[in-house]
Residue frames relative to the residue before (quaternion, step in Angstrom):
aa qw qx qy qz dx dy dz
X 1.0000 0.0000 0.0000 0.0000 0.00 0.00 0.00
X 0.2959 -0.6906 0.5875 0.3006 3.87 -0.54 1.20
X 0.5197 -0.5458 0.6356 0.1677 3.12 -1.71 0.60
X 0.4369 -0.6690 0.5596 0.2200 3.70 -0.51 0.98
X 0.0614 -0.7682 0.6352 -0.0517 4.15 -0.65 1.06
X 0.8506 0.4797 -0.0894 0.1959 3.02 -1.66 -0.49
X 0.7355 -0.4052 -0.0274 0.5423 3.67 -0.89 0.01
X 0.5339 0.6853 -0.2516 0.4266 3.78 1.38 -0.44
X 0.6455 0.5149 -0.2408 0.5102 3.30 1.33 -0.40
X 0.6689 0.4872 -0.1810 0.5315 3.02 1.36 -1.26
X 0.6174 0.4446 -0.3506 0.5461 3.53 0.66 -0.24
X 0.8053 0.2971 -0.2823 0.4283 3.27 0.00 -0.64
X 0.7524 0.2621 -0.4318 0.4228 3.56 0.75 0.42
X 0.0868 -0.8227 0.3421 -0.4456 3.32 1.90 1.33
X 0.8445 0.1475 0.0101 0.5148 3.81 -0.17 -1.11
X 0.4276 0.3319 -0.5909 0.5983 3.81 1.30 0.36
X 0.5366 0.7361 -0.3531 0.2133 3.20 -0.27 -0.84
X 0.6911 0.3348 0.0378 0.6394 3.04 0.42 -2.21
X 0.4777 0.4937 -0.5910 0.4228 4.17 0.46 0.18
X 0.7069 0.3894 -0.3347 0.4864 3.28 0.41 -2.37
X 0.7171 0.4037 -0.4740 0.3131 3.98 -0.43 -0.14
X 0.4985 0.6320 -0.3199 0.4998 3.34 1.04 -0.76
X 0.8307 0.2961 -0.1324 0.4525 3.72 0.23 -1.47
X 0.5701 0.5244 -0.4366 0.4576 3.70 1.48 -0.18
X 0.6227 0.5865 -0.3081 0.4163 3.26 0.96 -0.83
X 0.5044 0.6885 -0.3160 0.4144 3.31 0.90 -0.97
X 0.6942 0.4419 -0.0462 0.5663 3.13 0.36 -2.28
X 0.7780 0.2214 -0.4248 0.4065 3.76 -0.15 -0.02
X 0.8318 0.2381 -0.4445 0.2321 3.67 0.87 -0.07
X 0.3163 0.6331 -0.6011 0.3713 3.51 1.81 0.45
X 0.8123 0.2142 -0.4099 0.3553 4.16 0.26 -0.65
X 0.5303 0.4481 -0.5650 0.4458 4.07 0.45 1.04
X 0.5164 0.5067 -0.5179 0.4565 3.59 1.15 0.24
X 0.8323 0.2260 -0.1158 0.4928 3.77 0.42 -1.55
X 0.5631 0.4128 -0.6358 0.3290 3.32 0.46 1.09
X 0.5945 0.4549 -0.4870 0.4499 3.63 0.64 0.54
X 0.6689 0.5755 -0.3253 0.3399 3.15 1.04 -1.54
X 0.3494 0.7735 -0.3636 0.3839 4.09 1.37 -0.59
X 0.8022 0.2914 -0.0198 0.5208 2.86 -0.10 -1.88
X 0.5936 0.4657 -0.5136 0.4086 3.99 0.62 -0.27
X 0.6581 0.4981 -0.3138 0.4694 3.73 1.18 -0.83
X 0.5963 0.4569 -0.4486 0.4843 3.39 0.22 -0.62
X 0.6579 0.5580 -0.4403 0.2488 3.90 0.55 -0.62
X 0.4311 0.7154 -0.2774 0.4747 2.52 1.62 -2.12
X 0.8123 0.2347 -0.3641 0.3904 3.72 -1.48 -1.86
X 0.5744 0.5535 -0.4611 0.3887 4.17 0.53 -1.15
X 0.7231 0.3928 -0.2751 0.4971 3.95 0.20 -1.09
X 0.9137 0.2390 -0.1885 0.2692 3.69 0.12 -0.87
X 0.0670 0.8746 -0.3739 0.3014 3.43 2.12 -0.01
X 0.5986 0.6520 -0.4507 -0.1160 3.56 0.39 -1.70
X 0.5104 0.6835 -0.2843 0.4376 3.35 1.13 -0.32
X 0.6942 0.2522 -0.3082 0.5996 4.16 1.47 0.17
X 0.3822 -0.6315 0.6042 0.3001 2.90 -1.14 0.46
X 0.9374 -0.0868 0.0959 0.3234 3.11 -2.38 1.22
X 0.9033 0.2194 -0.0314 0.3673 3.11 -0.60 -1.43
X 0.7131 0.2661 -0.3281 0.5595 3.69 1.07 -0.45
X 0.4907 0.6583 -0.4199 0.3868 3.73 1.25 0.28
X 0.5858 0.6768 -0.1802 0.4079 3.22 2.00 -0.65
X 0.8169 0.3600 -0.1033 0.4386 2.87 1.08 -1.38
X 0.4127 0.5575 -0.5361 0.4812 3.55 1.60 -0.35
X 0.6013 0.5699 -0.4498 0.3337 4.03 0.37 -0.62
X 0.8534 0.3733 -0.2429 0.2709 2.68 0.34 -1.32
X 0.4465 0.8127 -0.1853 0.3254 2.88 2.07 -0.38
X 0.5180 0.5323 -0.1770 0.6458 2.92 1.78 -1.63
X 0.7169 0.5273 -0.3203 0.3247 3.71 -0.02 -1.04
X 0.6009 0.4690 -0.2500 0.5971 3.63 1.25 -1.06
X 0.7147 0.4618 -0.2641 0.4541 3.50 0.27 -0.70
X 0.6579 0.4096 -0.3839 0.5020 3.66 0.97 -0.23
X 0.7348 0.4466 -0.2748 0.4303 3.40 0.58 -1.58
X 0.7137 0.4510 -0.3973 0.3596 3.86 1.00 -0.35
X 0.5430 0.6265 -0.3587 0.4289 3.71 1.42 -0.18
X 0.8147 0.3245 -0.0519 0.4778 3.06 0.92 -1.32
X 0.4046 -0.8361 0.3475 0.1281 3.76 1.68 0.54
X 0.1883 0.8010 -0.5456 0.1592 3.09 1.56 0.89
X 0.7818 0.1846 -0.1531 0.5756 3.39 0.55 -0.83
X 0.6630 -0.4139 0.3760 0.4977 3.85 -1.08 -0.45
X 0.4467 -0.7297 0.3578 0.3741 3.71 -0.48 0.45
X 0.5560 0.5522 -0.4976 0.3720 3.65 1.43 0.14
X 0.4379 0.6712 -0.3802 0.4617 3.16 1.27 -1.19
X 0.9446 0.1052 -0.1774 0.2554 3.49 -0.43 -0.94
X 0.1418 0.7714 -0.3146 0.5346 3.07 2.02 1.14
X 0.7179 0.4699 -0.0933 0.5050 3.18 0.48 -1.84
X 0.7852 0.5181 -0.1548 0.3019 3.15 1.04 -1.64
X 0.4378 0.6178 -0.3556 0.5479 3.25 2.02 -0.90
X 0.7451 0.4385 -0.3339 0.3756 3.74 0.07 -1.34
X 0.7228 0.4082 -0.3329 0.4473 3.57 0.44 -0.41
X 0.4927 0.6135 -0.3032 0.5375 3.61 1.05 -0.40
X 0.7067 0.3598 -0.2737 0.5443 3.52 0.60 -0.69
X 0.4600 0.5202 -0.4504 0.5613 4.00 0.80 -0.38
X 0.8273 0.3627 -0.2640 0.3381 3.44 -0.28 -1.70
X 0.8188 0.4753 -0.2350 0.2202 3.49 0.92 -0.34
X 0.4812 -0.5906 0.3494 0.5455 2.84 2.27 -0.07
X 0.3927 0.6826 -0.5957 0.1582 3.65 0.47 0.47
X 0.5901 -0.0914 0.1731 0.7832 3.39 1.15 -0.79
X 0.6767 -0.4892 0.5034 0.2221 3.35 -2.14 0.69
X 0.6632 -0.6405 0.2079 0.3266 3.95 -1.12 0.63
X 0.5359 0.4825 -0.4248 0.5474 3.71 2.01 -0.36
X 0.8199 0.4273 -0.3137 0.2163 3.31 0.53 -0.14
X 0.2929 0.5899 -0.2910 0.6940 3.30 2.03 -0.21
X 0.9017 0.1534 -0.1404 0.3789 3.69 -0.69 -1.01
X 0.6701 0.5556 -0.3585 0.3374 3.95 1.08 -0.22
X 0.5390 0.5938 -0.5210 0.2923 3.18 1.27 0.49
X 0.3369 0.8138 -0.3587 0.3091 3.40 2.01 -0.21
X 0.7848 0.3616 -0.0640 0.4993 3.06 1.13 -1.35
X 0.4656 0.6410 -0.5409 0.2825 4.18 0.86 0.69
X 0.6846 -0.5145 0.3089 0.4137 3.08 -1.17 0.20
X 0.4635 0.6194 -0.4638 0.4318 3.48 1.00 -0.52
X 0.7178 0.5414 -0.2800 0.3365 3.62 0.07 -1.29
X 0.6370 0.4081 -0.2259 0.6137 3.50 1.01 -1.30
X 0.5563 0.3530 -0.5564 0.5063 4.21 0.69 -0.34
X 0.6964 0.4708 -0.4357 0.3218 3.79 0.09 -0.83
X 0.7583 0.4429 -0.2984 0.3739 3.69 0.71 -0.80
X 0.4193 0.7266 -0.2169 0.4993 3.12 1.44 0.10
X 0.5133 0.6200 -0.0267 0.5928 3.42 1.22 -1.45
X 0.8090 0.0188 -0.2058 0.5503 3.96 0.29 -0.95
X 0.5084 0.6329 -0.5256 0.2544 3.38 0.94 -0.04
X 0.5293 0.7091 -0.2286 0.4060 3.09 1.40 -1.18
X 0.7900 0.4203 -0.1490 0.4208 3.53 0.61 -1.92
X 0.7404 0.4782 -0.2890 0.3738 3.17 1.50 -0.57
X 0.2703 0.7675 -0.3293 0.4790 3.33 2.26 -0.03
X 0.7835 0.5280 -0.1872 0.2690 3.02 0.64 -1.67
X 0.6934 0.3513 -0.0881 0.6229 3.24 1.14 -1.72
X 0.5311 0.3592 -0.6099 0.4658 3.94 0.17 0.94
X 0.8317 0.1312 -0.2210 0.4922 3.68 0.06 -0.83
X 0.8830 -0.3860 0.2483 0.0982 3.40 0.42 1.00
X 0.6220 0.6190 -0.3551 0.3222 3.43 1.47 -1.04
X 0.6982 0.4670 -0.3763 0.3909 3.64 0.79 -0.70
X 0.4231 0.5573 -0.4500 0.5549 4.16 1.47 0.25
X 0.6041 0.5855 -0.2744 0.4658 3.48 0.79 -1.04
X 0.6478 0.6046 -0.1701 0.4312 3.44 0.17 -1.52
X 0.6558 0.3563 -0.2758 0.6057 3.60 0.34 -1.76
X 0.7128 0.6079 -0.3187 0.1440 3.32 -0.27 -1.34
X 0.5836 0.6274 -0.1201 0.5014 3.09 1.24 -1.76
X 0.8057 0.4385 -0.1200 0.3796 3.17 0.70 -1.12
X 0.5908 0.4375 -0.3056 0.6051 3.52 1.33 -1.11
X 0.5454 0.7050 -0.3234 0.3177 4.00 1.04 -0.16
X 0.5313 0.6072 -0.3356 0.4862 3.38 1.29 -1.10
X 0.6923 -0.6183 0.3118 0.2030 3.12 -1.20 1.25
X 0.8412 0.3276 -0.1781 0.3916 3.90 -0.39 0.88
X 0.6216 0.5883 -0.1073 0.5059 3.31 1.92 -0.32
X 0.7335 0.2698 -0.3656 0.5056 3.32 1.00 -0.15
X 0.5376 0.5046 -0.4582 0.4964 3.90 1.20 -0.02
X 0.7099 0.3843 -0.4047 0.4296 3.92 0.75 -0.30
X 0.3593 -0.6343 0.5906 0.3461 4.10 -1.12 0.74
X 0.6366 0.6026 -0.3459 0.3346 3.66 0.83 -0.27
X 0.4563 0.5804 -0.2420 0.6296 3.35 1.39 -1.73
X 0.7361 0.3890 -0.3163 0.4547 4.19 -0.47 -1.36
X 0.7848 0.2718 -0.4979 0.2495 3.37 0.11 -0.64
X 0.6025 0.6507 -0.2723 0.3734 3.38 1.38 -1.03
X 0.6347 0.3033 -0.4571 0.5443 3.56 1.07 -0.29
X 0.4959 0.5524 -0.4914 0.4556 3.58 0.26 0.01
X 0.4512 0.5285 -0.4210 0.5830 4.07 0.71 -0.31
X 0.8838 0.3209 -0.1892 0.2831 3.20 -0.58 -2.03
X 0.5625 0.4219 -0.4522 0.5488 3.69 1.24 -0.58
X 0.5167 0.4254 -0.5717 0.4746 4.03 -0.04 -0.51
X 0.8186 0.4942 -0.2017 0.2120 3.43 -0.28 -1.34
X 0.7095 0.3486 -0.1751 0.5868 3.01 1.05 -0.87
X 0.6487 0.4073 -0.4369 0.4716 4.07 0.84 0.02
X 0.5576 0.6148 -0.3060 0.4664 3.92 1.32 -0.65
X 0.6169 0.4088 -0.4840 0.4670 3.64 0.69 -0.32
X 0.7700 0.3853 -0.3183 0.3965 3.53 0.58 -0.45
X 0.7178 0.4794 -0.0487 0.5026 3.60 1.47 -0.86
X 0.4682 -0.6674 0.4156 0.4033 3.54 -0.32 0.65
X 0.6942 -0.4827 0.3669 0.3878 3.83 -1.05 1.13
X 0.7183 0.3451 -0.3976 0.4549 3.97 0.33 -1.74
X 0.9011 0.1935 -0.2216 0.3187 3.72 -0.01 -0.89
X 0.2614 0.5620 -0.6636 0.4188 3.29 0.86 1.93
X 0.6756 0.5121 -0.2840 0.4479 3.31 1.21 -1.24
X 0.5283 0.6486 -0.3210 0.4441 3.52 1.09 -1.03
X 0.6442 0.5064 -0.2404 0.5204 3.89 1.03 -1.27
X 0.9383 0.2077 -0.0758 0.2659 3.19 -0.02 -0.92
X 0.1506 0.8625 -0.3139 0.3673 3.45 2.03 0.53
X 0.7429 0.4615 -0.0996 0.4746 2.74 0.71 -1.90
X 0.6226 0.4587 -0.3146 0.5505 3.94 0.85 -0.85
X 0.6497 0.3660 -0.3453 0.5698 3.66 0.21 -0.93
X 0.6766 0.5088 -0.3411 0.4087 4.31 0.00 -0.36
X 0.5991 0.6385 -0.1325 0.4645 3.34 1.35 -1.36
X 0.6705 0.4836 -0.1619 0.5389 3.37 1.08 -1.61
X 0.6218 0.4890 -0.3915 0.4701 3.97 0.63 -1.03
X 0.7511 0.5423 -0.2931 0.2363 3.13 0.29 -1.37
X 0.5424 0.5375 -0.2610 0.5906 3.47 1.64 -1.36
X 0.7139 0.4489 -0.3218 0.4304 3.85 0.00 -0.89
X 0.6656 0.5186 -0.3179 0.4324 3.72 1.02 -1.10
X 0.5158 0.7619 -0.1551 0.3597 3.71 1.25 -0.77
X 0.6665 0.6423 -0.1097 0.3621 2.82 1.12 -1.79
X 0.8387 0.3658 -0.0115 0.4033 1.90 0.60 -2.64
X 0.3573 0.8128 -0.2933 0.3545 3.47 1.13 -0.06
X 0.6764 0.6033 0.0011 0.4225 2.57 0.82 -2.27
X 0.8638 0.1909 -0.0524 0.4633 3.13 0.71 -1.28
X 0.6157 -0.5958 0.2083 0.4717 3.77 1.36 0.75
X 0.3541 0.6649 -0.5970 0.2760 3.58 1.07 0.42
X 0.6998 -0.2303 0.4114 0.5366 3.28 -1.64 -1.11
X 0.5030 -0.4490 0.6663 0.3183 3.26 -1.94 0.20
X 0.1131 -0.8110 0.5622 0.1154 4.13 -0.28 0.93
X 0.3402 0.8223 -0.3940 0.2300 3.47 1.33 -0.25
X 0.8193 0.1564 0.0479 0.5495 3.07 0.87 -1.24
X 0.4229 0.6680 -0.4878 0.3701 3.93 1.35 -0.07
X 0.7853 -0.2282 0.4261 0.3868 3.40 -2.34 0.16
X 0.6443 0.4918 -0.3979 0.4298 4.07 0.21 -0.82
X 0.7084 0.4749 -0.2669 0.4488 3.46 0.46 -1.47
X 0.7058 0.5768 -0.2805 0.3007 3.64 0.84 -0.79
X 0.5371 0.6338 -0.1640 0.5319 2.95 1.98 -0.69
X 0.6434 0.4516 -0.3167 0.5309 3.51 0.63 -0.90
X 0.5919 0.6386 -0.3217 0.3719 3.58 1.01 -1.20
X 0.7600 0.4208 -0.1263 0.4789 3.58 1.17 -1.66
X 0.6508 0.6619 -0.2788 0.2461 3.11 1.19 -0.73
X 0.6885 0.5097 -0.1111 0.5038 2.40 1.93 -1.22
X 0.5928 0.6002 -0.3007 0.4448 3.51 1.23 0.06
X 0.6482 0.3517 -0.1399 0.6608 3.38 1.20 -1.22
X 0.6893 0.3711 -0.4433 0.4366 3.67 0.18 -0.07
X 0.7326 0.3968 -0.4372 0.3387 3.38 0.79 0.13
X 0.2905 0.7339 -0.3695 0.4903 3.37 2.15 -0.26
X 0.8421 0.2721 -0.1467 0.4419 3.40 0.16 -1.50
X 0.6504 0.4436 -0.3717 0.4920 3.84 0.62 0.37
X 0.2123 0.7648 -0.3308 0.5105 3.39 1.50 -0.15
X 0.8800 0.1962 -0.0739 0.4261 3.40 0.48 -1.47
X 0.4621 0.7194 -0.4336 0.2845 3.47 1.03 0.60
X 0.6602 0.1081 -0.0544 0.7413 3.55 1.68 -0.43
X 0.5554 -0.6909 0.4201 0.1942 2.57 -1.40 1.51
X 0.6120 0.4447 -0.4550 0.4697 4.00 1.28 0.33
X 0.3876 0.7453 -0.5089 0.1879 3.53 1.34 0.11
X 0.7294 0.2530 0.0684 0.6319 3.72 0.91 -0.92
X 0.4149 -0.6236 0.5805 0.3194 3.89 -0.93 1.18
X 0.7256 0.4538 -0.4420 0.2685 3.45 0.04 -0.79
X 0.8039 0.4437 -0.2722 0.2878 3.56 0.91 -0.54
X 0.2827 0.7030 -0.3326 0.5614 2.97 2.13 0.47
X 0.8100 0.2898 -0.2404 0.4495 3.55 0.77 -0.93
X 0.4719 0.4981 -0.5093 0.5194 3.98 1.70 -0.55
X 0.6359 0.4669 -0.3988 0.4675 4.23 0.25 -0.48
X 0.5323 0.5209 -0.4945 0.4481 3.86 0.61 -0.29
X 0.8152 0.4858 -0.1842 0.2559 3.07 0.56 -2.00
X 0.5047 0.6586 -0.2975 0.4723 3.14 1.75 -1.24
X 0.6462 0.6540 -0.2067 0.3346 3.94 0.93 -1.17
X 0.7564 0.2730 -0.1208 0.5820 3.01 1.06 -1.28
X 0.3990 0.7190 -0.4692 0.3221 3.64 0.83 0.13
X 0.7942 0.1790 0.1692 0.5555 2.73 0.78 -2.50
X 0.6096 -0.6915 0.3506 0.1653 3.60 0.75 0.13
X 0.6546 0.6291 -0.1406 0.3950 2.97 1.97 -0.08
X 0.3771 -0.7678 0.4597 0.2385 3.55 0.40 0.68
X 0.1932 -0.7295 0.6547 0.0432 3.68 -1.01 1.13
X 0.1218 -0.7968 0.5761 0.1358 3.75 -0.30 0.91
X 0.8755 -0.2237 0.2829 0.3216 3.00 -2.02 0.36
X 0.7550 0.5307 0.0313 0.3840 3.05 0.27 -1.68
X 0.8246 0.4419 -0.0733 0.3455 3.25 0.78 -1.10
X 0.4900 0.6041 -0.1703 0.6050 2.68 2.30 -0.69
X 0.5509 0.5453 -0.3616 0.5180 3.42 1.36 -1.11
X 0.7054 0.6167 -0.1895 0.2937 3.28 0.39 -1.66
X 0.6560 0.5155 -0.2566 0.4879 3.85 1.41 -1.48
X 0.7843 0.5485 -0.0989 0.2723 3.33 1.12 -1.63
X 0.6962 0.5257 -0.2269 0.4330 3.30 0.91 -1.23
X 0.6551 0.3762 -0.4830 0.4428 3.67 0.62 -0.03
X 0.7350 0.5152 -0.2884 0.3334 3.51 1.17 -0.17
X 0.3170 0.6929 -0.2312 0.6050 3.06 2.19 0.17
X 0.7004 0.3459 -0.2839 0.5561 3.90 0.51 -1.39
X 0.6828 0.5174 -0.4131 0.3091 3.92 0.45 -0.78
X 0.4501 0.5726 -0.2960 0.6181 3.73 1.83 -1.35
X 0.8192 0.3069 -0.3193 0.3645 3.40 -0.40 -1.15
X 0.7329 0.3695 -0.3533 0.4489 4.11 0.72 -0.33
X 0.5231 0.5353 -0.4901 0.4469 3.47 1.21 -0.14
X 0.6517 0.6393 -0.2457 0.3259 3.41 1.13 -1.45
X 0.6116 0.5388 -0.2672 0.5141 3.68 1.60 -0.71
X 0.6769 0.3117 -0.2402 0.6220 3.84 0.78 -0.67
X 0.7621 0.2899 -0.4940 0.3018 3.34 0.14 0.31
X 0.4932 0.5559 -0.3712 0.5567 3.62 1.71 0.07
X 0.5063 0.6728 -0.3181 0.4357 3.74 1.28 -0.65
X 0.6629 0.5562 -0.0943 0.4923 3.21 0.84 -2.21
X 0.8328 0.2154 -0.1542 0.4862 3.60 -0.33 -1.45
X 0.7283 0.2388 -0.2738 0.5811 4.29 1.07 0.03
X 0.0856 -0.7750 0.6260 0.0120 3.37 0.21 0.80
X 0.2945 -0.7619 0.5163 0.2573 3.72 -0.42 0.71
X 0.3519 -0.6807 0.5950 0.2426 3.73 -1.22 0.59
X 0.8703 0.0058 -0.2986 0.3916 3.44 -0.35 0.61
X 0.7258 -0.5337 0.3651 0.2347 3.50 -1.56 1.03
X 0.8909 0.1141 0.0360 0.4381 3.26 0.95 -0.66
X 0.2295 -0.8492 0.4351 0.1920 3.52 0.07 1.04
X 0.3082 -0.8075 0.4903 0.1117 3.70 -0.49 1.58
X 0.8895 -0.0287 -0.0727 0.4501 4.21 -0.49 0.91
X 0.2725 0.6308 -0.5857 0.4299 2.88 1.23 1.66
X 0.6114 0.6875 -0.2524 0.2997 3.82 1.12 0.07
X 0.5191 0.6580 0.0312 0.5446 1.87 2.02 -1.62
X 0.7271 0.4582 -0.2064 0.4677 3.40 0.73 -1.15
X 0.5622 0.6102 -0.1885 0.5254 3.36 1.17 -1.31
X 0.7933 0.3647 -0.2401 0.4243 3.62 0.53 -0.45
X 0.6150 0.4892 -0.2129 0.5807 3.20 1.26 -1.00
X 0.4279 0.5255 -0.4356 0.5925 4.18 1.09 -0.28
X 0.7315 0.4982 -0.3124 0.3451 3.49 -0.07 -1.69
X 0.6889 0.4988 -0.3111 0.4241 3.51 0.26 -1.30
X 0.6133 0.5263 -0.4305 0.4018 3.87 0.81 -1.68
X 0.8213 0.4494 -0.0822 0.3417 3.75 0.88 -1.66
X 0.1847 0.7477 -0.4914 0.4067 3.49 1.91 0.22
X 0.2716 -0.6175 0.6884 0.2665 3.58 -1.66 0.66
């Protein structure tokens, strides 16, 4: 196969090119605009505020300040994280156990947990393993229906335990991996192009919203609902257990998650009955990822 040279080459890799310069440029002068412009707000809300008192006059700054310097990426966005929290100490928004002890609730350590976990997974592999194993079982990877729906239940069922972005993050790649092999085939052999058809879109959604809606089977499935159960706690004084959360949620999960199949079914009807070297693929994946 000749390798493509010369002025045709050079043109046509021409407009990548001119993007990455285009978007570096960008990026370097949106952050020499909002690192000044930051600190000119924070002055601004601090001087004209007069209407809050002190302490909430503080934090609208700093509020404004975080909110510039993270749009416009003047600085890194921990950096000016970190920096927000200490800013609020030095200014009297509140005192340093309160400013810095939310660092240390239990939420925080449930949340760091969560990527330690997801990132566990995707170094040695187990969540390739998992999908795999599973899209393997006998009758599921030759059906476009069967694939998308286990795609759902693995989102779903790895998201209650795993934060939602890096279920989807995991299992992208397997659901991509699979079109691409099936789109080939069918190619190959005069079918449709599936790359880009009503099936592929499904697997795409299925996997997104099924991991949304499983998310909500345990209350560590999703940070935010870790913190609506704080808030609920101290309100009313009542402790929401493990269990019980499991227990409220999961029938309301199966109803989301079977509506969520017929209406991805309905509005992506797949074009062909049978999905041709998704088995194939699946197996040959399996072996690469075998311990």
């Amino acid at each position: 196969m000749a390798v493509q040279s010369g002025p045709r080459a050079d043109a046509a890799e021409a407009p990548e090119a001119d993007r990455s310069t285009g978007t570096s440029r960008f990026d370097t002068v949106r952050a020499r605009i909002g690192l000044p412009v930051g600190p000119l707000g924070f002055l601004a809300v601090l001087l004209l505020a007069d209407g809050l008192v002190w302490p909430q006059r503080a934090l609208a700054a700093v509020f404004v300040l975080v909110m510039v310097w993270w749009v416009t990426e003047a600085l890194p966005l921990a950096v000016t994280a970190v920096f927000a929290v200490l800013l609020c100490v030095f200014l009297g928004v509140a005192d340093e156990e309160t400013v810095l002890g939310a660092f240390g609730t239990d939420t925080i350590f449930v949340f760091l947990g969560g990527f330690v976990i997801a990132r566990a997974m995707s170094v040695h592999g187990l969540d390739r393993r998992i999908a795999l194993r599973a899209l393997s079982v006998p009758g599921i990877a030759g059906s476009p229906v069967r694939t998308m729906i286990a795609f759902g239940v693995l989102a779903a069922a790895i998201s209650a335990f795993v934060s939602n972005t890096a279920t989807v993050a995991m299992l992208l790649p397997i659901g991509i991996g699979i079109v691409r092999s099936v789109s080939t085939v069918s190619t190959r052999e005069g079918g449709p192009d599936l790359s880009r058809s009503r099936w592929a879109t499904s697997v795409m959604l299925m996997i997104a919203y099924g991991a949304s809606i499983g998310g909500l089977i345990t209350p560590v499935g999703a940070p935010h609902q870790l913190i609506g159960r704080d808030l609920i706690e101290s309100q009313t004084g009542r402790t929401i257990g493990f269990v019980e959360w499991v227990t409220m949620f999961l029938p309301i999960v199966l109803v989301m998650f079977v509506v969520l199949a017929v209406l991805l079914l309905l509005l992506n009807r797949p074009e062909v009955t049978r999905l041709e070297g998704a088995a194939e693929f699946v197996a040959s994946s399996g072996r690469r990822w075998a311990v």
